[in-house]
Backbone as a chain_set.jsonl record, in Angstrom:
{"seq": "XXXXXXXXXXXXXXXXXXXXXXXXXXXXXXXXXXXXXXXXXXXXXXXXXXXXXXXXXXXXXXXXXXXXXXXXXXXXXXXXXXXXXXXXXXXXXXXXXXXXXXXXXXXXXXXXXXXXXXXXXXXXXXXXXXXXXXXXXXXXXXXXXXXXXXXXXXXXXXXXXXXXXXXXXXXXXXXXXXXXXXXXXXXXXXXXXXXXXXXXXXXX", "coords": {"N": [[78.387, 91.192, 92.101], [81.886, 91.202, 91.761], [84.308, 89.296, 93.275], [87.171, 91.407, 94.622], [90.336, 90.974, 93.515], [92.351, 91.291, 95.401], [92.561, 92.637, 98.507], [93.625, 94.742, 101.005], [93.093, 94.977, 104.491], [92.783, 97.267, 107.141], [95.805, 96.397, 107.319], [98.504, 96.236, 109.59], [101.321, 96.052, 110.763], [104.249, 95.901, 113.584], [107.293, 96.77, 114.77], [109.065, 95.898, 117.836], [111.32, 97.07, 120.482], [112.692, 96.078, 123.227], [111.674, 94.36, 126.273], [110.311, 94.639, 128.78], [109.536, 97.457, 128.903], [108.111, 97.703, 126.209], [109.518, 99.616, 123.127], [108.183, 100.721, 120.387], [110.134, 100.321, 117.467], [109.68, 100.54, 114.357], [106.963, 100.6, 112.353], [104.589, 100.255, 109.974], [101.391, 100.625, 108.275], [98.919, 99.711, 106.125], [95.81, 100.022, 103.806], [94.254, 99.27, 101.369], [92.696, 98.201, 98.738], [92.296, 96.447, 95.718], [90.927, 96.123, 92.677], [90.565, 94.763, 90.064], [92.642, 92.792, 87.732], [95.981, 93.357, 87.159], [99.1, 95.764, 87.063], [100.524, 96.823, 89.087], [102.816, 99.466, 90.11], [105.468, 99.844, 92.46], [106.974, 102.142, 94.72], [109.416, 103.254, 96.914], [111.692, 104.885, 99.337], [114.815, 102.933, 100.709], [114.209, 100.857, 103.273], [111.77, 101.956, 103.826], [110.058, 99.846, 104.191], [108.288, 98.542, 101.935], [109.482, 95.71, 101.074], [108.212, 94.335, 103.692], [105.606, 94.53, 103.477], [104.928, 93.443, 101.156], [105.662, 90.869, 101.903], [103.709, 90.827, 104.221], [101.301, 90.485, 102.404], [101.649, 87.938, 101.311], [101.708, 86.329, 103.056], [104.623, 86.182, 104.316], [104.967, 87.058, 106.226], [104.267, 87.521, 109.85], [100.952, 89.697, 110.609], [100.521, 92.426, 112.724], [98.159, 93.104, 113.238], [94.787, 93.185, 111.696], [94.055, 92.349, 107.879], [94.949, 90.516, 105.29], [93.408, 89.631, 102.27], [93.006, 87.546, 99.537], [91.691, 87.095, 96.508], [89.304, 86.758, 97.84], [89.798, 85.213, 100.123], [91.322, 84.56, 103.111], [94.526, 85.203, 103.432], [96.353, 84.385, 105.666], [95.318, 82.468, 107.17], [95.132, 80.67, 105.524], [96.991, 76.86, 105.017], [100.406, 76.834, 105.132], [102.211, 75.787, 103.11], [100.496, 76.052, 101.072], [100.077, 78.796, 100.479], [101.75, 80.083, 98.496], [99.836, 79.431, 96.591], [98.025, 81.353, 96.427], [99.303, 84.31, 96.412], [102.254, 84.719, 95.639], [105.89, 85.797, 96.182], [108.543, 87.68, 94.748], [111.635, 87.781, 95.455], [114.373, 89.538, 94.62], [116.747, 88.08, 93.518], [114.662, 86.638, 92.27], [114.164, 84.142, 93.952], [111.894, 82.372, 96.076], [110.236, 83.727, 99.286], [110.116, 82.552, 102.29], [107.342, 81.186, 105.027], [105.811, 82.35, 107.632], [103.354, 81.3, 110.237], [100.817, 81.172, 112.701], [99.728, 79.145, 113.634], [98.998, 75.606, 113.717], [99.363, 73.626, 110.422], [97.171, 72.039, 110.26], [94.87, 73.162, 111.398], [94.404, 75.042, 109.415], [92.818, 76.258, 106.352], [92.546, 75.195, 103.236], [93.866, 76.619, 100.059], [92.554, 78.315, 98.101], [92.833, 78.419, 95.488], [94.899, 77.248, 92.332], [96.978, 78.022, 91.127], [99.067, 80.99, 91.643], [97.673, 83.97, 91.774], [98.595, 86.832, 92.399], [101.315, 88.446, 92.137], [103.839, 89.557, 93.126], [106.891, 90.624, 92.611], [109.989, 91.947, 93.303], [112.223, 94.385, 93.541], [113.467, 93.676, 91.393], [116.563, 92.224, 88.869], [116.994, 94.231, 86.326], [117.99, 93.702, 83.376], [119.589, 95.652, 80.481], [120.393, 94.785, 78.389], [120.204, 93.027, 75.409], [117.67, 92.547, 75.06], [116.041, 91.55, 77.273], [114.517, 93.472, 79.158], [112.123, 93.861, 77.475], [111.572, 91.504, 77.486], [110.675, 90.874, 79.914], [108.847, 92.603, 80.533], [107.029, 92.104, 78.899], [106.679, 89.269, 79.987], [105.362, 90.257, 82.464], [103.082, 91.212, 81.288], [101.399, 89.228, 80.561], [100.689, 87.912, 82.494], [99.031, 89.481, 83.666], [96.859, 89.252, 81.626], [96.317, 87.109, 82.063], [94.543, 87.022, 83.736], [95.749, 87.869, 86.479], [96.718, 89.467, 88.995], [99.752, 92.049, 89.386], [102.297, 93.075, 90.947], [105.228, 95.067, 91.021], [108.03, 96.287, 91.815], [109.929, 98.843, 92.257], [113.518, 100.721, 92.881], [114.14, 103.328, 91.612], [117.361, 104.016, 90.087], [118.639, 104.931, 87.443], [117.372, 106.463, 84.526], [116.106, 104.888, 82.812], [114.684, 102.979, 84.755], [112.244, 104.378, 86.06], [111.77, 104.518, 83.332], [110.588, 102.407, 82.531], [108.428, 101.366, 84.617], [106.516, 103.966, 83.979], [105.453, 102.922, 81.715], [104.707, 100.364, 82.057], [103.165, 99.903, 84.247], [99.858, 100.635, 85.319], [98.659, 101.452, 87.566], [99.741, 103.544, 91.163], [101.684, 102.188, 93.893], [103.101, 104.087, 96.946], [105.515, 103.881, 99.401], [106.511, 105.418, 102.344], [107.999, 105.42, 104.952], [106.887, 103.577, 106.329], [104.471, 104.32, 105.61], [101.627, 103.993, 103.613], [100.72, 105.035, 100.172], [98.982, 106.117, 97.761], [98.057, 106.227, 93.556], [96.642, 106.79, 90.594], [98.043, 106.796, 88.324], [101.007, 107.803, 86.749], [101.986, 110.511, 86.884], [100.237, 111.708, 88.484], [100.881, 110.864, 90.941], [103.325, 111.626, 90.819], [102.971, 114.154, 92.23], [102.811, 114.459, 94.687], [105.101, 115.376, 97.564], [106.755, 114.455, 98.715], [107.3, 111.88, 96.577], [108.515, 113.236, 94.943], [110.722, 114.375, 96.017], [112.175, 112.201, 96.217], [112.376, 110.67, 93.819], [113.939, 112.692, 93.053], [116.261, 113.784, 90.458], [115.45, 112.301, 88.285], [112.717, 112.569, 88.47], [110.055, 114.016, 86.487]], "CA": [[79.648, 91.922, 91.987], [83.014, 90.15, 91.337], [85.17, 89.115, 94.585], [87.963, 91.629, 94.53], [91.72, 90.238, 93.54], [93.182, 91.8, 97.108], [91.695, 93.355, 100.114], [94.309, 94.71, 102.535], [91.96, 95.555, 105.752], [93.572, 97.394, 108.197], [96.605, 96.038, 107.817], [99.725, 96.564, 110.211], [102.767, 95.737, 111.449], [104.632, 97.11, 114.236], [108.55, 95.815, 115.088], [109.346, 96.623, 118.742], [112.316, 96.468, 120.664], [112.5, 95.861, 125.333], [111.008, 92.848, 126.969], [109.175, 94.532, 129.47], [108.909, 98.627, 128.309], [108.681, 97.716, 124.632], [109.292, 100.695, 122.343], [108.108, 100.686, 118.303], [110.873, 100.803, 116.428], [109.012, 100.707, 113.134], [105.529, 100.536, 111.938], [103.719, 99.537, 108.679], [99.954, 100.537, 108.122], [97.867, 100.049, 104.442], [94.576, 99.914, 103.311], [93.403, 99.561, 100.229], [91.664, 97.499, 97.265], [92.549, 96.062, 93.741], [89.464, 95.19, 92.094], [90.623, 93.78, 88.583], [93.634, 92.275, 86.987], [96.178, 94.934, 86.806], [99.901, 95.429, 87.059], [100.834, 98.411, 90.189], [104.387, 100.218, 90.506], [105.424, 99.895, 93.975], [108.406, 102.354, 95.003], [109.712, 104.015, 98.44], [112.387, 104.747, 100.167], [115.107, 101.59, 101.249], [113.758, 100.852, 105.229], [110.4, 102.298, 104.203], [108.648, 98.846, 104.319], [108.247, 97.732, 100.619], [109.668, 94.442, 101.712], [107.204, 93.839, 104.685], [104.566, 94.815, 102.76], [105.133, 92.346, 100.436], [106.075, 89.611, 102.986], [102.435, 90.644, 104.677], [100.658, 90.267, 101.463], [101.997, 86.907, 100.596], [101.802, 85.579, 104.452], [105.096, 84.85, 105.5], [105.194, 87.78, 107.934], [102.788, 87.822, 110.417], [100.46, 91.095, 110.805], [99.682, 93.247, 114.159], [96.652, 93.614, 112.582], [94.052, 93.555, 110.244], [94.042, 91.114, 107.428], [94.747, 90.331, 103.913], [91.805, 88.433, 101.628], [93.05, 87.137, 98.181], [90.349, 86.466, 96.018], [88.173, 86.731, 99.111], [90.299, 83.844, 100.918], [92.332, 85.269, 104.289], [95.883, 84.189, 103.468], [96.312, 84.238, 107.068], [94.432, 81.227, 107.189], [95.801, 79.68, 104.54], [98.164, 76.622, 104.997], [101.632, 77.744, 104.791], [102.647, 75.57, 101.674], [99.554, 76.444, 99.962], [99.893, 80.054, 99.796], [101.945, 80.454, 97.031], [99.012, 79.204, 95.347], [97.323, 82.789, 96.461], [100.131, 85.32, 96.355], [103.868, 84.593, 95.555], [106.815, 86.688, 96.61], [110.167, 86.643, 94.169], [112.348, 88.525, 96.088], [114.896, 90.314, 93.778], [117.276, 87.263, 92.323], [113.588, 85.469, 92.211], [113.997, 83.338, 94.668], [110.527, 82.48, 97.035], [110.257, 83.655, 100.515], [109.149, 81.219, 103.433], [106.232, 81.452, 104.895], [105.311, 82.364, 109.241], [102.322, 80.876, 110.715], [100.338, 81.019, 114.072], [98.728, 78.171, 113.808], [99.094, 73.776, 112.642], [98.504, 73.688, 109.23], [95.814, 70.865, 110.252], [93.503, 73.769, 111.677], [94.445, 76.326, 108.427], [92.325, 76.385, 105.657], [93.431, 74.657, 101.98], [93.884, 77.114, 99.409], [91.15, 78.223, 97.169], [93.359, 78.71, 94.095], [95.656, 76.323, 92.186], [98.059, 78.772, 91.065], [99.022, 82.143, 92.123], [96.671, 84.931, 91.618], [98.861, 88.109, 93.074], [102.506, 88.097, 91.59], [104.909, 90.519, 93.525], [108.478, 91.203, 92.079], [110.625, 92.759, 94.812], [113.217, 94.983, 92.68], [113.937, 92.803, 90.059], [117.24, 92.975, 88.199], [116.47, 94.213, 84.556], [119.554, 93.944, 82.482], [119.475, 96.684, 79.62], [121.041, 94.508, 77.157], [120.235, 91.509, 74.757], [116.046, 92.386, 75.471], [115.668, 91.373, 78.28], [113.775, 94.069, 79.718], [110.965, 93.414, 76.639], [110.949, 89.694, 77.618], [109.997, 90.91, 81.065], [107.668, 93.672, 80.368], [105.53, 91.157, 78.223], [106.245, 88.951, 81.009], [104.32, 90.709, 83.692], [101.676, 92.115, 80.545], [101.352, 88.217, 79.624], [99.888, 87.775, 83.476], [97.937, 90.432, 83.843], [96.054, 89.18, 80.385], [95.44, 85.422, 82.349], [93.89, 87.789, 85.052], [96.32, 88.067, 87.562], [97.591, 91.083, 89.691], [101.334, 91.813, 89.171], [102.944, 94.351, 91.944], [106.463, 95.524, 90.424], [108.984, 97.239, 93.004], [111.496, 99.215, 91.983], [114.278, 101.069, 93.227], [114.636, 103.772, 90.703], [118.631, 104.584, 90.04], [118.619, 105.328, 86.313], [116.303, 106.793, 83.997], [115.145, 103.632, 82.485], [113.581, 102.718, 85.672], [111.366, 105.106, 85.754], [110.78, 104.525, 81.832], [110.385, 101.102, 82.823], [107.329, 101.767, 85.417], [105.707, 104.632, 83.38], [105.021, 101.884, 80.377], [103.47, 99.144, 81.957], [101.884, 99.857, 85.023], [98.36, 101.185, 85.378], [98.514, 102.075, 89.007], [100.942, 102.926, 91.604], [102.071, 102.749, 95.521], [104.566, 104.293, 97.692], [105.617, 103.521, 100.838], [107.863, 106.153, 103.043], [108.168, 105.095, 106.983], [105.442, 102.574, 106.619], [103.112, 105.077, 105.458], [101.368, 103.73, 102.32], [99.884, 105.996, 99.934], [98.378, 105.191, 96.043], [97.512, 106.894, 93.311], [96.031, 106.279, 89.789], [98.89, 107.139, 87.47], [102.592, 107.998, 87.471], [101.73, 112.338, 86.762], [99.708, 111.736, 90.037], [101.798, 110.228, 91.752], [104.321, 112.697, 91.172], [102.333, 115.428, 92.636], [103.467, 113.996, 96.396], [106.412, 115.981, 97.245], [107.551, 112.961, 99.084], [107.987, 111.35, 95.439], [109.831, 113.947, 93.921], [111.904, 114.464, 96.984], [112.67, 110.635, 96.373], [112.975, 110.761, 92.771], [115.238, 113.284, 92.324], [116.279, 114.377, 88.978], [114.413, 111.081, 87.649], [111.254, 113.291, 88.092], [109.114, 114.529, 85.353]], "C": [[80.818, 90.967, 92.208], [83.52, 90.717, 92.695], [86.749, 90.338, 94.253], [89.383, 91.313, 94.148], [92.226, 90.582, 94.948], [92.712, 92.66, 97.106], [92.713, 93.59, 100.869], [93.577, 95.486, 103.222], [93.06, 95.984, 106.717], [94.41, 96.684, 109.052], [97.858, 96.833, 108.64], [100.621, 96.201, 110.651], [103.567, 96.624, 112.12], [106.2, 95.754, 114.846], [108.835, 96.573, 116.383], [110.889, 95.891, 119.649], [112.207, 96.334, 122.821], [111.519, 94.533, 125.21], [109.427, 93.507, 127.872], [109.05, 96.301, 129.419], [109.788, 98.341, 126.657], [108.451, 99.485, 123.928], [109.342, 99.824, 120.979], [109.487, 101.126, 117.719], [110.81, 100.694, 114.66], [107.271, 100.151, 112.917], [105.254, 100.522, 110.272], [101.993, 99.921, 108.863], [99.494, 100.702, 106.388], [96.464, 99.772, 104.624], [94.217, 100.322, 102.16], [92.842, 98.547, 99.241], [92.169, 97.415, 95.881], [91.836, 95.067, 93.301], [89.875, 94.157, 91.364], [92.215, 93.43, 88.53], [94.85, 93.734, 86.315], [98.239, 94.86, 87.149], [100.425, 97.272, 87.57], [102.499, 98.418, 90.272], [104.25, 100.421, 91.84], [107.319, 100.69, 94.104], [108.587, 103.184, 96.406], [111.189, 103.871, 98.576], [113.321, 103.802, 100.495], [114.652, 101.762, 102.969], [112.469, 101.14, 105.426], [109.267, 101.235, 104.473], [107.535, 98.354, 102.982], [107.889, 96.142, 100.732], [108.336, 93.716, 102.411], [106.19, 93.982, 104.202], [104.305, 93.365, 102.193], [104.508, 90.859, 101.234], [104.19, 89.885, 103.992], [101.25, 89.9, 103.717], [100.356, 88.656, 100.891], [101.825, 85.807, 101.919], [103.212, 85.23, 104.951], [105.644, 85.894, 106.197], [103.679, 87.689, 108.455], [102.383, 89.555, 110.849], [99.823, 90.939, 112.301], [98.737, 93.11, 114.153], [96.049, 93.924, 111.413], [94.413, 91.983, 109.462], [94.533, 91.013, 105.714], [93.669, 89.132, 102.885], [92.581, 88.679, 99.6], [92.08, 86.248, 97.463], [89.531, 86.183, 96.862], [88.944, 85.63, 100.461], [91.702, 84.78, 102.111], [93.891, 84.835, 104.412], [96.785, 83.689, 104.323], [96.255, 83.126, 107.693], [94.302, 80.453, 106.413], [96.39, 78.3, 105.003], [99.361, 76.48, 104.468], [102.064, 76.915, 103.265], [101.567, 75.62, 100.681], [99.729, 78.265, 100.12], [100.576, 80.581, 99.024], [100.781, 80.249, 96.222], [97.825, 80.539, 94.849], [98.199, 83.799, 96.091], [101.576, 84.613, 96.261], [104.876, 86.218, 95.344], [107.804, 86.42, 95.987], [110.672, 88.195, 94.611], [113.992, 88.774, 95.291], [116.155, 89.064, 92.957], [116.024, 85.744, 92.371], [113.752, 83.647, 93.028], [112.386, 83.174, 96.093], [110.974, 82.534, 98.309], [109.504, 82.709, 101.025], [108.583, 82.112, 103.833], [106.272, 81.313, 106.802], [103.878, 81.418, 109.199], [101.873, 80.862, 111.943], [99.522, 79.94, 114.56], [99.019, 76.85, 113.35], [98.579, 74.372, 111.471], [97.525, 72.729, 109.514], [94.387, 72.018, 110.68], [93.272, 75.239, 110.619], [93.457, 75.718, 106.972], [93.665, 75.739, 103.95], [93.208, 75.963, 100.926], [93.34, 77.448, 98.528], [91.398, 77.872, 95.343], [94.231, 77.364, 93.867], [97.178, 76.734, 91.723], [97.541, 80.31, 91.398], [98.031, 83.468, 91.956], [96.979, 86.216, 91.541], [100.418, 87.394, 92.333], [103.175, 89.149, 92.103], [106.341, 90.296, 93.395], [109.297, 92.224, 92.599], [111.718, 93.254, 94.041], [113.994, 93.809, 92.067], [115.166, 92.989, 89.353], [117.152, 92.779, 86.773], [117.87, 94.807, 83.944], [118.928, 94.606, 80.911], [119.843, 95.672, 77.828], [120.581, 92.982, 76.439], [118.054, 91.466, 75.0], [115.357, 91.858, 76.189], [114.526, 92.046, 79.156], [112.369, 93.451, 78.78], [110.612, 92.581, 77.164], [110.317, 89.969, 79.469], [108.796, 91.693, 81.054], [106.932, 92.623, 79.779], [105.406, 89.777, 79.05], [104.981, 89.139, 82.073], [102.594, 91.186, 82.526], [100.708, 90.369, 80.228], [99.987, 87.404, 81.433], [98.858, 88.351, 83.793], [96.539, 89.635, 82.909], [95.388, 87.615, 81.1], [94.107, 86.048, 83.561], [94.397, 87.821, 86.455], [96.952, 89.316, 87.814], [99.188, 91.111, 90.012], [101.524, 93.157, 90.535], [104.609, 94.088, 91.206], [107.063, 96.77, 91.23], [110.164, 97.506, 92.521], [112.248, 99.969, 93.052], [114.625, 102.181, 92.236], [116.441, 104.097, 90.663], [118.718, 105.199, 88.685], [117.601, 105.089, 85.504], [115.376, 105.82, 83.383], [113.938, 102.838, 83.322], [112.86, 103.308, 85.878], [110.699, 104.727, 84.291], [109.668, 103.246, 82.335], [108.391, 100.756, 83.317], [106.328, 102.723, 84.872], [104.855, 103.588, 82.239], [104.201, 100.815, 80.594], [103.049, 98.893, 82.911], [100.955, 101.1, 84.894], [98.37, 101.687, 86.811], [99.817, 102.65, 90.017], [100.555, 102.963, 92.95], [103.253, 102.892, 95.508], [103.97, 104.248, 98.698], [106.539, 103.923, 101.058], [107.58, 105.785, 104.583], [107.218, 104.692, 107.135], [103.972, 103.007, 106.493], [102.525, 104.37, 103.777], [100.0, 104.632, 101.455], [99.652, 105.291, 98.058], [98.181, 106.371, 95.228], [97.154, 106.431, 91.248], [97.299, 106.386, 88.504], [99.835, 107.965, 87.759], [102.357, 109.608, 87.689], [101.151, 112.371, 88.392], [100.249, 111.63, 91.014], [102.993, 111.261, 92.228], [103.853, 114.088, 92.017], [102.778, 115.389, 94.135], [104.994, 114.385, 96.41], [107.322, 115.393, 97.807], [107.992, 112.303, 97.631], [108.725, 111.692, 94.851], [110.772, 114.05, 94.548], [112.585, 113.29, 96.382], [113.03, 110.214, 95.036], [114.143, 111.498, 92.163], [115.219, 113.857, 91.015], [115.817, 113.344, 87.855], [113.347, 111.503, 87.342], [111.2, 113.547, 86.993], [109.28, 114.232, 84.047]], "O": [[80.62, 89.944, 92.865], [83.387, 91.839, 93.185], [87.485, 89.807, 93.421], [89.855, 91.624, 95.241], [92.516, 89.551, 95.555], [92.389, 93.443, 96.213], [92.95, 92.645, 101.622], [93.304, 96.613, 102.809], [94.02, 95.287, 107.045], [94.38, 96.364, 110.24], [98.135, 97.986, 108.312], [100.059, 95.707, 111.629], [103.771, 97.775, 111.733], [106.179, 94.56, 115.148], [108.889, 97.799, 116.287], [111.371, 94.762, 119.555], [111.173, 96.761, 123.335], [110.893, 93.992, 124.298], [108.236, 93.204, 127.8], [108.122, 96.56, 130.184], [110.901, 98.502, 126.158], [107.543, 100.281, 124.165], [110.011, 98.868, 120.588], [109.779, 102.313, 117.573], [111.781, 100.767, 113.907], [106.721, 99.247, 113.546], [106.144, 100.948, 109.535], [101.427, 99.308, 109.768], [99.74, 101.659, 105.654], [96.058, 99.274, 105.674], [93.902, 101.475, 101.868], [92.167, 98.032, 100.133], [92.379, 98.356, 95.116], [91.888, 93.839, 93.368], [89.738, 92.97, 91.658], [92.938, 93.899, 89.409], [94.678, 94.624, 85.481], [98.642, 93.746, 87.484], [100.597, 98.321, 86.948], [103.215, 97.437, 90.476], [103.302, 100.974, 92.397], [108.397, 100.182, 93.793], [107.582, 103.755, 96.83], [111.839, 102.959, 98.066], [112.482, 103.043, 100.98], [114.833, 102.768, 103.655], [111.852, 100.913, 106.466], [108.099, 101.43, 104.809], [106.375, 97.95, 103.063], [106.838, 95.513, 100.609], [107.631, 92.839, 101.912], [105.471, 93.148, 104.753], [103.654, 92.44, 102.68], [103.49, 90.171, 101.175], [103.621, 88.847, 104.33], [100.488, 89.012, 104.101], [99.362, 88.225, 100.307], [101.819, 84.59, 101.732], [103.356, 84.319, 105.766], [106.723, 85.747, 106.772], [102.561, 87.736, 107.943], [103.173, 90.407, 111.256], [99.13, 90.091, 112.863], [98.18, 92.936, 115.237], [96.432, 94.593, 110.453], [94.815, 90.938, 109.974], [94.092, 91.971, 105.08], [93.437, 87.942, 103.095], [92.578, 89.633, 98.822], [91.756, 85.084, 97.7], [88.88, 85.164, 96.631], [88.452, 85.466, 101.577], [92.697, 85.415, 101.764], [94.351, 84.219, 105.373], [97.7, 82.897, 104.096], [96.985, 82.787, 108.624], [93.47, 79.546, 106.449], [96.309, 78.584, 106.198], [99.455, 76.005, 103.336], [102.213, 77.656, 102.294], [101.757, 75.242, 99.526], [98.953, 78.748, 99.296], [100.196, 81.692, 98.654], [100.695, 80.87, 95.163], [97.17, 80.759, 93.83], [97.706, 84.372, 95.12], [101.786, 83.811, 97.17], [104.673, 87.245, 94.695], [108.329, 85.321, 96.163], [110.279, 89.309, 94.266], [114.794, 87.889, 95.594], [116.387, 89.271, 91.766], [116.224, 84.532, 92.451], [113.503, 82.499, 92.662], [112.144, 84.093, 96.876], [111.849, 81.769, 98.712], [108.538, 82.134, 100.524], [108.724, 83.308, 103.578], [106.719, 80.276, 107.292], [103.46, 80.919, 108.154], [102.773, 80.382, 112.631], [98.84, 79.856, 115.582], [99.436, 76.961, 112.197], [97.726, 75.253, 111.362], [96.813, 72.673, 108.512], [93.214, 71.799, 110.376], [92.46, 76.15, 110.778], [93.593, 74.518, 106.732], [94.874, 75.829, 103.739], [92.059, 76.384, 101.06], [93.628, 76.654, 97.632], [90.703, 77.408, 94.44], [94.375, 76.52, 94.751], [98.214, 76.084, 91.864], [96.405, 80.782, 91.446], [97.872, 83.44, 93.176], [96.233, 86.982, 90.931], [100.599, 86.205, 92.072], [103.111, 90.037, 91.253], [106.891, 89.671, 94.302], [109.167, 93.386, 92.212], [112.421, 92.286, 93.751], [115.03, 93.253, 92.433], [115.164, 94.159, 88.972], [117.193, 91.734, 86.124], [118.498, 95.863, 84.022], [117.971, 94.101, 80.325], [119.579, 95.92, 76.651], [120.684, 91.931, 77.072], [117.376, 90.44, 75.059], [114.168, 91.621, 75.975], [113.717, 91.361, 79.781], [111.62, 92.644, 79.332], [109.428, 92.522, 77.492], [109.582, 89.161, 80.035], [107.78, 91.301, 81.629], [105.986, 92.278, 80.487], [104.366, 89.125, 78.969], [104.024, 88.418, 82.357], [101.445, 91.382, 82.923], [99.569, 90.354, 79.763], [98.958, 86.728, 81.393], [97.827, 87.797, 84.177], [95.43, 89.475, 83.418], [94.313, 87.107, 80.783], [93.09, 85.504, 83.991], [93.663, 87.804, 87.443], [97.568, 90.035, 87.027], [99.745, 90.314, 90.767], [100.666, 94.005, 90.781], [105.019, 92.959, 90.935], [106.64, 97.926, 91.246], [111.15, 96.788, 92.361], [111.736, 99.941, 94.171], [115.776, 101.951, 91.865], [116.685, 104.624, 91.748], [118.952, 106.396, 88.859], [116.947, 104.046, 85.481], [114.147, 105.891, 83.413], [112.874, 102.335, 82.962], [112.024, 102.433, 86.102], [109.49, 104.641, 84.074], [108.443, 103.21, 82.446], [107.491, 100.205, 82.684], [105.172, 102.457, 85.202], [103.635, 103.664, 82.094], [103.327, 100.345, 79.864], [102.461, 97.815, 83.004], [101.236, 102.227, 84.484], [97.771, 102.761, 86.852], [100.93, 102.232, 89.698], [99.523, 103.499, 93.352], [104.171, 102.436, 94.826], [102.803, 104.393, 99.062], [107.567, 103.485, 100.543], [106.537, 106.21, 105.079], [106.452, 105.175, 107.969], [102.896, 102.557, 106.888], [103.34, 104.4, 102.855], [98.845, 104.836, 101.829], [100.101, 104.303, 97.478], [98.108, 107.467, 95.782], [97.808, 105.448, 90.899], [96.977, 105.614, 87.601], [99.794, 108.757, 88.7], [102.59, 109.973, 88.841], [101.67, 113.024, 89.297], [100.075, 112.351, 91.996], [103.429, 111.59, 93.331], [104.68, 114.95, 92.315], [103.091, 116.451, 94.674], [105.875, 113.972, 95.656], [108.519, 115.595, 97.606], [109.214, 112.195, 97.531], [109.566, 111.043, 94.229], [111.855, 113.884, 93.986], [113.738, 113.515, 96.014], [113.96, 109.412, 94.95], [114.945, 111.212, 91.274], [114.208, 114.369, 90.536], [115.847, 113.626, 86.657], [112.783, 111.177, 86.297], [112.199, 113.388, 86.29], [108.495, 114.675, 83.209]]}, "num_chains": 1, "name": "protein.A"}
């Protein structure tokens, strides 16, 4: 059986605030699996933990708990300038996030891959005009096809975004107050009355 593309294992993150009675002031938990080569709609909430998600996925936040495994490899345990070569993060005018670590890179693991594998696009801005959007959509369709996993985060505001996301992903997540939930297609998706709440008149 083929190594999965990404494994998030009971991952979490928890941000707290006191020295010595800390309180949570936010939390993060996922779990789930993306077997094949595939290209997921990721939308929530702003504050719901999109972002951190991300930033867990890619290593350069560190997790409470649990783990992430790209292509079977713990990116955790990566070292830090090799894990772009597992997951890369372009954070909305595509620029790469840095990268945490708990450890020397002399006692982290070298990178299994040579380029990226996982491709996350943190609300992207897709300009309407001159085809741009096309040249991105066959962008992300042009990765998928080498066999890499695309994540695509929007922000819906106007109806296009939504078109946008119905057309060329195959899967989706949301994430509301660090809750992360999935589901196989956008009709599905909509069925969570958290999404429609959050969509608005974007729905259906």
């Amino acid at each position: 059986m083929a190594t999965p593309l990404l494994q998030v294992q009971g991952l979490a993150k928890q941000y707290t605030r006191g020295l010595w009675n800390k309180q949570v002031t936010f939390s993060l938990a996922a779990d789930f699996i993306v077997e094949r080569p595939a290209i997921v709609g990721v939308m929530g909430p702003n504050g719901s933990g999109k972002t951190t998600l991300f930033e867990l996925i890619t290593g350069s936040n560190l997790p409470s708990a649990g783990r992430v495994l790209v292509n079977g490899q713990d990116i955790h345990q990566v070292r830090t300038r090799e894990r772009d070569r597992l997951a890369i993060h372009y954070h909305q005018s595509y620029q790469v996030r840095s990268f945490q670590k708990s450890k020397p890179d002399a006692l982290l693991q070298h990178a299994a891959s040579l380029s990226p594998v996982v491709h996350l696009f943190d609300e992207p801005q897709f300009n309407p005009q001159d085809g741009y959007i096309g040249f991105m959509l066959d962008f992300f369709r042009k990765l998928r096809a080498e066999g890499k996993l695309v994540f695509l985060c929007l922000h819906p505001n106007e109806r296009y975004h939504v078109d946008i996301l119905r057309e060329c992903c195959e899967r989706f997540v949301f994430v509301q107050k660090g809750v992360v939930s999935h589901a196989d297609d956008f009709d599905t998706l909509q069925q969570q009355d958290a999404v429609r709440t959050y969509l608005g008149a974007l729905a259906g």
